[in-house]
Residue, then its C-alpha position, 0 to 999 in steps of 0.5 A: x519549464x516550471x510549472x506548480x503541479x498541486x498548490x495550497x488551496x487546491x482542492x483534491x478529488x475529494x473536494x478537500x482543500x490541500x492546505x500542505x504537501x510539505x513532508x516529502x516527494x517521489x516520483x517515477x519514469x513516467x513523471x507521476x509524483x506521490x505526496x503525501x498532503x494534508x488537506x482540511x479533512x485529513x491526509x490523503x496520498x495523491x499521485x499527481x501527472x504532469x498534466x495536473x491530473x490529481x489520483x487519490x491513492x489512499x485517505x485517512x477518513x474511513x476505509x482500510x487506513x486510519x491515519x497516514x503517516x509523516x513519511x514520504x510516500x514512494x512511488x515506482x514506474x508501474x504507478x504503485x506507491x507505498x506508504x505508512x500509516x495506521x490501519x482500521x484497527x489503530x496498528x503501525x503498518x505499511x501500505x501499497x496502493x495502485x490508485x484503485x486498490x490499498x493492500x496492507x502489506x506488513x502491521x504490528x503482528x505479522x509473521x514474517x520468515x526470518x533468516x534466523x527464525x520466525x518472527x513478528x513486527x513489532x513496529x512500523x518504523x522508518x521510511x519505505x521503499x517499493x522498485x519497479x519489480x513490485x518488492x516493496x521495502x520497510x524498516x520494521x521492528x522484528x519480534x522473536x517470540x516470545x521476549x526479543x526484540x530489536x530493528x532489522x530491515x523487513x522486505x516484503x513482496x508486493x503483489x496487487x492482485x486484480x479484482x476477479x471478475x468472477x469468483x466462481x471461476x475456481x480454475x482463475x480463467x475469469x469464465x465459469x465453464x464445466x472445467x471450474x466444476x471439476x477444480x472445485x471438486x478436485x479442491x472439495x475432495x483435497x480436504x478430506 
């Protein structure tokens, strides 16, 4: 059956009213879908579950993201959407959101290694893409520095790294033991 999953005049789990989702829609095997709506303050990227269950994704009031842009969102199967936008500092940039964490993953100033040589973006065009292997894709002016200039197809590995629970734990097994003592040490004396 059909049944209207986000409608105009809703209201987003921040408490703003959805006034559009016109711009586009992806959605993935598990039936979520990522919008891009605007809403009466301000865009926000929302993945939406066939039960209605509404995720906001990313904001453009405060935060990492200052303004999002008209492009579709995309969504893959593990529930990862990426996005353009503009970050804090007012750049083009590209972003990919787990619902609970936004990772900047490519802005105006970026070095990237590039088959031909190094280079930097120089702009955030176009639309973007994410699969299911985490790689996201993105349309992005490159820079050779220090004068050319042209569009070449920039993809980027996307990994959303959890939050470590607990950041002493240097060895990464989230506990602190004897053991991060000696990978701290091990880490302090590779400095020298």
């Amino acid at each position: 059956g059909v049944a209207p999953l986000l409608v105009h005049g809703a209201t987003s789990p921040t408490g703003n009213t959805v006034e559009s989702t016109l711009v586009g829609l992806d959605i993935n095997g598990s039936s979520r879908v990522a919008v891009l709506a605007f809403t009466s303050g301000g865009d926000e990227i929302l993945g939406v579950d066939a039960d209605g269950t509404v995720t906001v994704y990313a904001t453009e009031f405060g935060g990492i993201v200052s303004d999002i842009d008209a492009v579709p969102p995309r969504i893959n199967d593990d529930g990862w959407i990426v996005f353009r936008g503009r970050n804090a500092a007012g750049d083009e940039a590209a972003f990919v959101s787990d619902g609970v964490d936004i990772l900047e993953i490519a802005s105006v100033g970026t070095g990237l290694h590039a088959d031909f040589a190094p280079a930097v973006v120089g702009g955030v065009v176009g639309g973007v893409d994410i699969n299911n292997a985490g790689q996201a894709v993105i349309n992005a002016e490159l820079r050779q520095p220090p004068l050319s200039s042209g569009r070449g197809l920039a993809i980027v590995r996307v990994d959303i790294v959890p939050q470590d629970d607990c950041p002493a734990a240097v060895n990464g097994d989230g506990e602190l033991t004897p053991a991060d003592f000696n990978a701290w040490v091990i880490a302090f004396n590779g400095q020298l």
